[in-house]
KOLMARGU-277361 format. One record per residue: residue in three letters; x, y, z of N, C-alpha, C in turn; residue number from 0. Coordinates in steps of 0.1 Angstrom, whole numbers. Atoms other than C-alpha are relative to their C-alpha. Example, Ala and Ser with C-alpha at 12.3 -4.5 7.8 and 13.67 -1.06 7.14 Angstrom:
KOLMARGU-277361
NODE type    nu    nv    nw   cau   cav   caw    cu    cv    cw seq
NODE  ALA     9   -12     0   123   -45    78     9    12     0   0
NODE  SER    -9   -11     0   137   -11    71    -8    11     8   1
This chain:
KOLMARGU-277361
NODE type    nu    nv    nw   cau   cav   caw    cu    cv    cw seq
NODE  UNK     8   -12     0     0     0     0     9    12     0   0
NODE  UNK   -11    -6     1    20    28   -15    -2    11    -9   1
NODE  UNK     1   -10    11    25    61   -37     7   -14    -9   2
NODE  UNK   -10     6    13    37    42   -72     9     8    -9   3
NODE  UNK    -5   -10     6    51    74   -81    17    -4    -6   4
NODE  UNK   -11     5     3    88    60   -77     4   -12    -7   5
NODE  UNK    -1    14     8    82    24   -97    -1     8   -12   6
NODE  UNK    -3   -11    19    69    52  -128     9     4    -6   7
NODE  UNK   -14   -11    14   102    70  -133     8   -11     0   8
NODE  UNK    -9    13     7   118    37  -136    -2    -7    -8   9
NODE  UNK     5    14     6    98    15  -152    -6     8   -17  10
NODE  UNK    11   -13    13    78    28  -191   -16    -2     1  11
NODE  UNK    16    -4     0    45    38  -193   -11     1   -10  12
NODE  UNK    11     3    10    18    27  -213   -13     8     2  13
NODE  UNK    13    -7    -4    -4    57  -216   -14     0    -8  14
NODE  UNK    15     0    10   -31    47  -235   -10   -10    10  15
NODE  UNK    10     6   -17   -40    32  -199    -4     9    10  16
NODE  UNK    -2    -8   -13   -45    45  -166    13    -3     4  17
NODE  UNK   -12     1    -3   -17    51  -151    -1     3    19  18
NODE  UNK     2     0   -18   -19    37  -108    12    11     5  19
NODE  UNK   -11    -9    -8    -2    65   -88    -3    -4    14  20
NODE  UNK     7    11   -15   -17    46   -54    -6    -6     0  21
NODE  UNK    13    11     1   -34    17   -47     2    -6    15  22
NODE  UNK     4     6   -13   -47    -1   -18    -8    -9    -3  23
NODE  UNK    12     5     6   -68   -28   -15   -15     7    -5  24
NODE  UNK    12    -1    -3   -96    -5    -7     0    13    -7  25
NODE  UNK    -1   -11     5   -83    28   -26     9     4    -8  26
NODE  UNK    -8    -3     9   -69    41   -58     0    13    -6  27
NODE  UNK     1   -16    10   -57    74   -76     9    -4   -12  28
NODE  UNK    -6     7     8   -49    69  -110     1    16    -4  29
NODE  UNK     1   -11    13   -40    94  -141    -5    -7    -8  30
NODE  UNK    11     4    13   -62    92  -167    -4    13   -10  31
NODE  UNK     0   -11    10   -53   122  -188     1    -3   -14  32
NODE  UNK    -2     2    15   -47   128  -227    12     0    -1  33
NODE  UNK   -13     6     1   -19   116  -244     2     4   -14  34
NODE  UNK    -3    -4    18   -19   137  -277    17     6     4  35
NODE  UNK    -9     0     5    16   150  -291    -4    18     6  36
NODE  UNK     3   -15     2    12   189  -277     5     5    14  37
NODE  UNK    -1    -7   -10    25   214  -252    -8     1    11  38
NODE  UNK    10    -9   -11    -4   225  -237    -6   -14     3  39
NODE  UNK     9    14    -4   -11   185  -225    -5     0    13  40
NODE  UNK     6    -7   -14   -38   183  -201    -5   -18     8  41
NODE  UNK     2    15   -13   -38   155  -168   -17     1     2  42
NODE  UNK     7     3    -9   -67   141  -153     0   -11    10  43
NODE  UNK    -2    12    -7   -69   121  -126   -13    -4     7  44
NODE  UNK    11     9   -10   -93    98  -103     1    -5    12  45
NODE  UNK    -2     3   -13   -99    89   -70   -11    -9     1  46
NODE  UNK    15     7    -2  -118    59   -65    -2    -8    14  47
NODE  UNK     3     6   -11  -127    47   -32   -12    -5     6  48
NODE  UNK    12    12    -4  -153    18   -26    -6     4   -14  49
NODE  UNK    12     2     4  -185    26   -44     2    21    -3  50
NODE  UNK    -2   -18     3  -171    68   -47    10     3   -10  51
NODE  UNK    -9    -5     8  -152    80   -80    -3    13    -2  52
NODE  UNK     0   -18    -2  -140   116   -79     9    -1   -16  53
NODE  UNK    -9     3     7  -129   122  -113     3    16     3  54
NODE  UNK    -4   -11    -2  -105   155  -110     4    10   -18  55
NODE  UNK     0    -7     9  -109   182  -140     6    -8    -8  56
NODE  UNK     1    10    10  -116   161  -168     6     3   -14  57
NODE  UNK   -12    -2    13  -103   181  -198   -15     7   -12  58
NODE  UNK     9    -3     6  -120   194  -228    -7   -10    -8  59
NODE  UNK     2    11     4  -141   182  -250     7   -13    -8  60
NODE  UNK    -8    11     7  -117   166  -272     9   -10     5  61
NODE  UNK    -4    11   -12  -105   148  -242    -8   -11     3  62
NODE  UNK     6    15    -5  -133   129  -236     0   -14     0  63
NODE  UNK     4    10     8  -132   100  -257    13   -10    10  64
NODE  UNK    -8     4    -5   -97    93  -241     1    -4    14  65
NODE  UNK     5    -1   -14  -104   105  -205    -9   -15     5  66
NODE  UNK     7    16    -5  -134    79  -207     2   -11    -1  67
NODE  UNK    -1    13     2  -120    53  -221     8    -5    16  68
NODE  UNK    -5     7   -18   -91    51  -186    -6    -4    12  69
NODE  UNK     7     2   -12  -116    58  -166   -12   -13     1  70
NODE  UNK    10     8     0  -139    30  -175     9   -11     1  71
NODE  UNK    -9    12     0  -108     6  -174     4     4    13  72
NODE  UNK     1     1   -10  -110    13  -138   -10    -1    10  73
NODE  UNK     7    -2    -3  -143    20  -132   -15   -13    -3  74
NODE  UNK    12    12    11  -162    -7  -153   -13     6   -14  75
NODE  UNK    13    -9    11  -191    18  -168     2    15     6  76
NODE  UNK    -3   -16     0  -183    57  -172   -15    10    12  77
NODE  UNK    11    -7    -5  -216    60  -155     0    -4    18  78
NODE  UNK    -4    -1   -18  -200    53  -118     6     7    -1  79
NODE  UNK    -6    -8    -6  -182    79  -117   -13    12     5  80
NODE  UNK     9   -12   -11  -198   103   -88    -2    10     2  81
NODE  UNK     1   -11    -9  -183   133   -82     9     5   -13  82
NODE  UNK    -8    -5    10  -164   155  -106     4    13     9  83
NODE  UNK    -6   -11    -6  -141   181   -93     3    13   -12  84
NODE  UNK    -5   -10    10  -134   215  -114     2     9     5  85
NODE  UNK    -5    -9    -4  -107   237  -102     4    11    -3  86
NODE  UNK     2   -18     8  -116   265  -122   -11    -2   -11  87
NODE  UNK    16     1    11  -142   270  -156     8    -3   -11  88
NODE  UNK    -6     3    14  -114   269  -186    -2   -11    -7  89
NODE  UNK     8     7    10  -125   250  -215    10   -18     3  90
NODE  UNK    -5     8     1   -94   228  -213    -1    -9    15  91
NODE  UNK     2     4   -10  -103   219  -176   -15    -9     0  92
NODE  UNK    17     2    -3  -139   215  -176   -12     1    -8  93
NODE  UNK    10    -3    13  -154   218  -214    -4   -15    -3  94
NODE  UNK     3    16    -1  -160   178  -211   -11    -1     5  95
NODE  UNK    13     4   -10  -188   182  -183   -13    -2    -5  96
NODE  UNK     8     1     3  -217   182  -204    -6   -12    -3  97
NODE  UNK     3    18    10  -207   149  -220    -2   -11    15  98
NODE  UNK    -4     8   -10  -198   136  -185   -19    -3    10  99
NODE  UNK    15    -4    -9  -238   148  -172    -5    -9   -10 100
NODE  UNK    11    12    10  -253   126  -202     3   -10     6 101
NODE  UNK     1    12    -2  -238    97  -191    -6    -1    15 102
NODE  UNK     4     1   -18  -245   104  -151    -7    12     2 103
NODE  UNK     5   -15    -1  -269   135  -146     1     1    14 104
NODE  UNK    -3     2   -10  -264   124  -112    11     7    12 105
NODE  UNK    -9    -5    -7  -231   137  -107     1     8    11 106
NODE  UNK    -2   -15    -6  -218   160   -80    10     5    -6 107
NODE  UNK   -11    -6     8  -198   186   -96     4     9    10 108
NODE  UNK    -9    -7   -11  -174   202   -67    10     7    -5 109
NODE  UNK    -9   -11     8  -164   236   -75    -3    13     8 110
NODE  UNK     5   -13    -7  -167   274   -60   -10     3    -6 111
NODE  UNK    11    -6     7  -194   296   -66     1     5    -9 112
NODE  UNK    -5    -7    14  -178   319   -89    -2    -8    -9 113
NODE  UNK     0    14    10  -170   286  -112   -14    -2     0 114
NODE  UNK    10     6     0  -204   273  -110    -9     7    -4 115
NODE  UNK     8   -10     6  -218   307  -124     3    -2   -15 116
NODE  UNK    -5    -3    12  -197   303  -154     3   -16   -10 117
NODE  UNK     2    11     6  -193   266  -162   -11    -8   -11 118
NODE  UNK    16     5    10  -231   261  -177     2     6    -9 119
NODE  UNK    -1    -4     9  -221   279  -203     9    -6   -12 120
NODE  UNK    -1    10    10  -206   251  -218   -15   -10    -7 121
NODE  UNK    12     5     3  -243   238  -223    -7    -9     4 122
NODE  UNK     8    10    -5  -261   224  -199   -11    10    14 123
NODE  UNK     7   -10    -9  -289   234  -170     4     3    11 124
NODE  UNK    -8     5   -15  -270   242  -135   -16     0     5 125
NODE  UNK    13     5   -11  -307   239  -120     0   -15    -1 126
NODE  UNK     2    14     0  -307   203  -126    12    -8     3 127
NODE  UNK   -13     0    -2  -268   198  -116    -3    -2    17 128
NODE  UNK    -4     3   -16  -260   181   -79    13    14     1 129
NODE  UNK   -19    -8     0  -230   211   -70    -1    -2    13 130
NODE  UNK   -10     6    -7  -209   207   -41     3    14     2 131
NODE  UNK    -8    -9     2  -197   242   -32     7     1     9 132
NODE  UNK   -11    -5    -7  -164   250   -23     4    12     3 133
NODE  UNK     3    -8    -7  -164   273     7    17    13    -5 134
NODE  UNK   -11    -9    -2  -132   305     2     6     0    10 135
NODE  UNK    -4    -1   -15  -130   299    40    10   -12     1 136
NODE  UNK    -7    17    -5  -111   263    37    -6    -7     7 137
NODE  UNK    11    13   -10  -138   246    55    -4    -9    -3 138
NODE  UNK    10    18     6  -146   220    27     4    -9    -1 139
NODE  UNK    -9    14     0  -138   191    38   -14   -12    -5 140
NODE  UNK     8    11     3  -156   155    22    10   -13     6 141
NODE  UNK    -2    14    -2  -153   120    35    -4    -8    -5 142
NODE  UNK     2    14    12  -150    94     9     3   -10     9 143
NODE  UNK    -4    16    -8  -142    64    35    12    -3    -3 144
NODE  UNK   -14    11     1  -116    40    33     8    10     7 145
NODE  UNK    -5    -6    -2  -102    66    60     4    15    -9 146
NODE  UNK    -5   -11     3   -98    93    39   -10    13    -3 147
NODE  UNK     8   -10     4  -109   128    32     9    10   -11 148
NODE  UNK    -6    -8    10  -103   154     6    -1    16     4 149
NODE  UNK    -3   -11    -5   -94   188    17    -1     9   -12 150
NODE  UNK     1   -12    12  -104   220    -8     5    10     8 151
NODE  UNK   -10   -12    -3   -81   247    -3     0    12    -8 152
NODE  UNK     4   -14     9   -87   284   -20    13     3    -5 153
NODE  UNK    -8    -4     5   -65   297   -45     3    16    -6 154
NODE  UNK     4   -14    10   -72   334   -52    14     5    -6 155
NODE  UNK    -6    -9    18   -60   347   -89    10   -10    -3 156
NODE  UNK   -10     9     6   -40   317   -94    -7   -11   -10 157
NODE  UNK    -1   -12     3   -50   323  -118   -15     9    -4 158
NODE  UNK    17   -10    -4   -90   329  -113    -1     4    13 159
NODE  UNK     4    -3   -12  -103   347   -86    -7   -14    14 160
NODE  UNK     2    13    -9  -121   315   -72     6   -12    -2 161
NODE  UNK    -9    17     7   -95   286   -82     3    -1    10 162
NODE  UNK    -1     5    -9   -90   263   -57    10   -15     3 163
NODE  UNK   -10    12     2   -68   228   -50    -8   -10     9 164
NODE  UNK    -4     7    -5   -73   198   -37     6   -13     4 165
NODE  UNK   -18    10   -10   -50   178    -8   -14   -14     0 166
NODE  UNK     3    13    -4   -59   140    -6     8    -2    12 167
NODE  UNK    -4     2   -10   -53   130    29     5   -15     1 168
NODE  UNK   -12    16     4   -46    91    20    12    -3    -7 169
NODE  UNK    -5     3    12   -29    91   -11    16    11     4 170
NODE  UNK    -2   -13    -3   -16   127     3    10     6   -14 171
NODE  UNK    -7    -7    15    -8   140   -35   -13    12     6 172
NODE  UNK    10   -15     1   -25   179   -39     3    -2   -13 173
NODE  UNK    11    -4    17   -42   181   -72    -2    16     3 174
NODE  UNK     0   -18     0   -32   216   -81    -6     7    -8 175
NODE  UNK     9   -12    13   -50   229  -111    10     4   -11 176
NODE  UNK    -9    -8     4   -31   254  -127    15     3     3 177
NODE  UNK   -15     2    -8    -5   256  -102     9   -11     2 178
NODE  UNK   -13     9     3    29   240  -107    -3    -6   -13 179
NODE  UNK    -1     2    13    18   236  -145    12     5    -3 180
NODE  UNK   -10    -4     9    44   235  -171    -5     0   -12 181
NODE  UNK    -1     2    15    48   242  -209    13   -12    -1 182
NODE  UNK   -10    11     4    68   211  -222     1    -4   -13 183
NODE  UNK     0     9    16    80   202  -255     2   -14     3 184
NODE  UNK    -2    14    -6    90   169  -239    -8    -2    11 185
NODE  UNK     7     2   -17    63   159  -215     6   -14     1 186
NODE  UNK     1    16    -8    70   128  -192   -11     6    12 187
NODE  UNK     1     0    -8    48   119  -167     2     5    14 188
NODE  UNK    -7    -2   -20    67   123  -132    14     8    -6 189
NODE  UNK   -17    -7    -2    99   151  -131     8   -12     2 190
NODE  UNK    -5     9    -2   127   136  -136    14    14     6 191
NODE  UNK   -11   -16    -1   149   172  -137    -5     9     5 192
NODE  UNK     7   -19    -4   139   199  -116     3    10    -4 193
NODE  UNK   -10   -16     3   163   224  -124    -6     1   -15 194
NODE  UNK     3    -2    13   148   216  -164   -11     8     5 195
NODE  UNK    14    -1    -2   113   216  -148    -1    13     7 196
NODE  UNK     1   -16    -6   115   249  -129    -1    12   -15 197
NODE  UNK    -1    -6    11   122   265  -164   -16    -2    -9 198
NODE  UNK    14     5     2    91   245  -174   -14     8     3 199
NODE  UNK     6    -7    -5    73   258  -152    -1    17     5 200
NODE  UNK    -7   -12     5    83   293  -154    -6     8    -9 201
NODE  UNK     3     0    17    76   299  -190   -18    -3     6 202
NODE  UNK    21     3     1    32   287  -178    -1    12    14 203
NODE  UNK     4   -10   -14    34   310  -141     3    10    -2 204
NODE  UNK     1   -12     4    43   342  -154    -6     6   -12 205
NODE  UNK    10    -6    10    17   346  -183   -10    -8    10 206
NODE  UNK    14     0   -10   -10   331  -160    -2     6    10 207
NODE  UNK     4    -3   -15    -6   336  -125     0    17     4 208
NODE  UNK     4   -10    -1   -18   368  -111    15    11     6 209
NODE  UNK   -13    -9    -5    15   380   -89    10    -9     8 210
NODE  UNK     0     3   -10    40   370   -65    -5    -2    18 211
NODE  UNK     9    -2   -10    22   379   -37   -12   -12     3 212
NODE  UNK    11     9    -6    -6   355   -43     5   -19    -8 213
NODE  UNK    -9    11    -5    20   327   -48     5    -4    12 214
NODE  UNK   -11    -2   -12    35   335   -21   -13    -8    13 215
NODE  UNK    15     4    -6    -1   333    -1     1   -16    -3 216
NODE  UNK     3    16     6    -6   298   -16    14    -8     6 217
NODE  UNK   -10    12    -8    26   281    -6     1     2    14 218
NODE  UNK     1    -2   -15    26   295    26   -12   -12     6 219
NODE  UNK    14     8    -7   -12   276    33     3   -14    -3 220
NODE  UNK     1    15     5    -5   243    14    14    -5     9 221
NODE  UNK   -18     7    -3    38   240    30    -6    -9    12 222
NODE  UNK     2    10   -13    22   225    67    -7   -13    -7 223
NODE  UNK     9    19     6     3   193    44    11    -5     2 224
NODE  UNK   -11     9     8    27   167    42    -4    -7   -17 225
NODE  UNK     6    -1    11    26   166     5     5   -12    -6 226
NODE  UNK    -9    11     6    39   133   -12     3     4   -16 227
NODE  UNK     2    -5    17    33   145   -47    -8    14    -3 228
NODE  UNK    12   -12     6    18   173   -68     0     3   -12 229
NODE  UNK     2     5     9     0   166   -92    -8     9    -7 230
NODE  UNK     9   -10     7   -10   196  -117    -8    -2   -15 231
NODE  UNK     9     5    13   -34   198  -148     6    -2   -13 232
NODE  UNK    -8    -1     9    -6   206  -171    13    -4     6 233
NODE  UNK   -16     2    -3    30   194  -177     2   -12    12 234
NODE  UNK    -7    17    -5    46   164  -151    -6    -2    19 235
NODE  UNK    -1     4   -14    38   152  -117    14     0     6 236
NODE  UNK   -10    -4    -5    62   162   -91     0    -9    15 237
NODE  UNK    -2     6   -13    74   139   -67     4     3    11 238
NODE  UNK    -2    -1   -11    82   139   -34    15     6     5 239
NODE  UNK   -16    -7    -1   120   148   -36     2    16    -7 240
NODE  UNK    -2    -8     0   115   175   -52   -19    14     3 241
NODE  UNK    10    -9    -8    83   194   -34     2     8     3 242
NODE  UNK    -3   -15    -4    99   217   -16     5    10    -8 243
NODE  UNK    -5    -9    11   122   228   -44   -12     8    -3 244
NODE  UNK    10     0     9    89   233   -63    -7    15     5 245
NODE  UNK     7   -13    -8    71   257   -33     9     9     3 246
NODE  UNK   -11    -9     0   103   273   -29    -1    12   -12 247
NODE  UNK    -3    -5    11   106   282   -64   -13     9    -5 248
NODE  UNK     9    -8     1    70   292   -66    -2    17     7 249
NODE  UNK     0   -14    -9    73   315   -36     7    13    -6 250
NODE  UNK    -8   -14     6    97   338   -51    -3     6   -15 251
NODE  UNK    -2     0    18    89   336   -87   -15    16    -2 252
NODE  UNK    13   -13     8    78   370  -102   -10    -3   -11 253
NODE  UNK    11     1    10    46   369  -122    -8     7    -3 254
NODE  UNK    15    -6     7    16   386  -139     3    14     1 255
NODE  UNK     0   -17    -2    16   422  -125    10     3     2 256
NODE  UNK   -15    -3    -4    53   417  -111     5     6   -13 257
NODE  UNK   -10    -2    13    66   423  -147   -10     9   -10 258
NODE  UNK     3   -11     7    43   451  -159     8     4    -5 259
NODE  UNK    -9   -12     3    70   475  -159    18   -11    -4 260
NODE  UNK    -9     9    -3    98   443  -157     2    -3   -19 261
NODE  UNK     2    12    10   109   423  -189     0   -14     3 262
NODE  UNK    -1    14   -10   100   388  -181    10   -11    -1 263
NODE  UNK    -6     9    -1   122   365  -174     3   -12   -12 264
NODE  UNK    -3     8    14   112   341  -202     3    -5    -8 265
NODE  UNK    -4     2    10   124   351  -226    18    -4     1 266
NODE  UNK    -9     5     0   155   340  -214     6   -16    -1 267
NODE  UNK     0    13    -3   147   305  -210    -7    -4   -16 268
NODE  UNK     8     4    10   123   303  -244     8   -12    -8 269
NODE  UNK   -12     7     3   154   291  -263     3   -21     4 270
NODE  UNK    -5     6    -8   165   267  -240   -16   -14    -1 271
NODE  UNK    10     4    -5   129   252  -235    -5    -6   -17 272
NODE  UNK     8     4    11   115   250  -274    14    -2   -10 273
NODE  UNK   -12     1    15   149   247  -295     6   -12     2 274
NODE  UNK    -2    13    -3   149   212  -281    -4    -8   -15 275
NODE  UNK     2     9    11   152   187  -312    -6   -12     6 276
């Protein structure tokens, strides 16, 4: 009963499966993202415990087909999954949910308010929608069993006003969203290079994120978890060895409004980052 994070960067990876990042007899978090050829490649993952599947920001629509296929090679029929998380409204996060309400109209969809004003606008009724709202205050906690609970944590302007994360208390990976995304011309899985992956991530947190200040904010609240992993929507899962690097590097890093008047940093890395053969 274990993170599998460290058997991944050893072993190869057949992504046109799920991919176990924990398992137990009684509880599993898989990846179950898309696996096209592109920068902007977007994770999803799942949490399934007993008779409860959380799937976490599912992707767009052109994810679906993919998304559902992992998930049903864990699940058995796409129409157990329960709960859908969406850590913000962007298309590439959360433009799948409509397809995901056909198969289960049932769902709960666990998201802020703000989000949950703006999501239906992919095309569906939010009056007929189970939602889940995730409080600003950090109060929302859920208890899926098999011991564990899922902690939602607020993210303000990182890089929406209501974006939010959350900590798995079993598995204890944080499902970040946005945050600790990379751009990659080379995606893997799991970091293997920090010092690459910092540049990685770099290049996506200073055209999104709003400042350092509300980086700063955010690592400060998430540093007391014990975090085993962190696992964002974009670019690599970040294991356990390099975590702190990771909130370190966040904390300082100028972004969004820092570099109004600044030239950004960037462009010193662009090179380095896309002139990869």
């Amino acid at each position: 009963m274990a993170l599998k994070i460290e058997e991944i960067k050893k072993g190869k990876i057949n992504l046109t499966n799920p991919v176990i990042l924990y398992e137990s007899p009684d509880y599993k978090v898989a990846w179950v993202g898309s696996a096209e050829e592109f920068i902007f490649r977007c994770n999803a993952y799942l949490i399934s415990s007993g008779g409860i599947n959380i799937l976490i920001d599912p992707g767009g629509i052109q994810h679906f087909p993919q998304v559902k296929d992992r998930v049903t090679k864990i699940v058995g029929n796409p129409a157990n999954v329960t709960h859908i998380i969406a850590h913000h409204q962007d298309p590439d996060v959360i433009g799948s949910l409509p397809e995901w309400l056909k198969i289960n109209p049932e769902i709960t969809v666990i998201t802020t308010p703000r989000t949950k004003v703006l999501i239906p606008y992919y095309g569906f009724d939010r009056e007929n929608v189970n939602w889940l709202d995730v409080s600003p205050l950090d109060d929302t906690i859920i208890d899926i069993g098999n011991s564990s609970t899922l902690i939602f944590l607020s993210a303000p302007f990182l890089h929406f006003p209501d974006a939010f994360v959350t900590y798995d208390s079993r598995s204890r990976i944080l499902f970040s969203g946005d945050i600790f995304a990379a751009i990659q011309n080379r995606w893997e899985l799991i970091v293997k290079n920090m010092e690459k992956h910092k540049n990685e991530m770099m290049y996506f947190h200073v055209y999104y994120m709003a400042s350092q200040k509300a980086l700063k904010y955010f690592v400060n609240k998430v540093s007391p978890f014990n975090i085993k992993a962190i696992a964002p929507q974009h670019g690599s899962i970040i294991p356990e060895e390099f975590v702190k690097t990771a909130l370190d590097f966040l904390s300082e890093l100028k972004c969004g409004i820092d570099l109004l008047y600044e030239e950004s940093p960037v462009r010193s890395i662009m090179d380095e980052i896309f002139g990869e053969n």
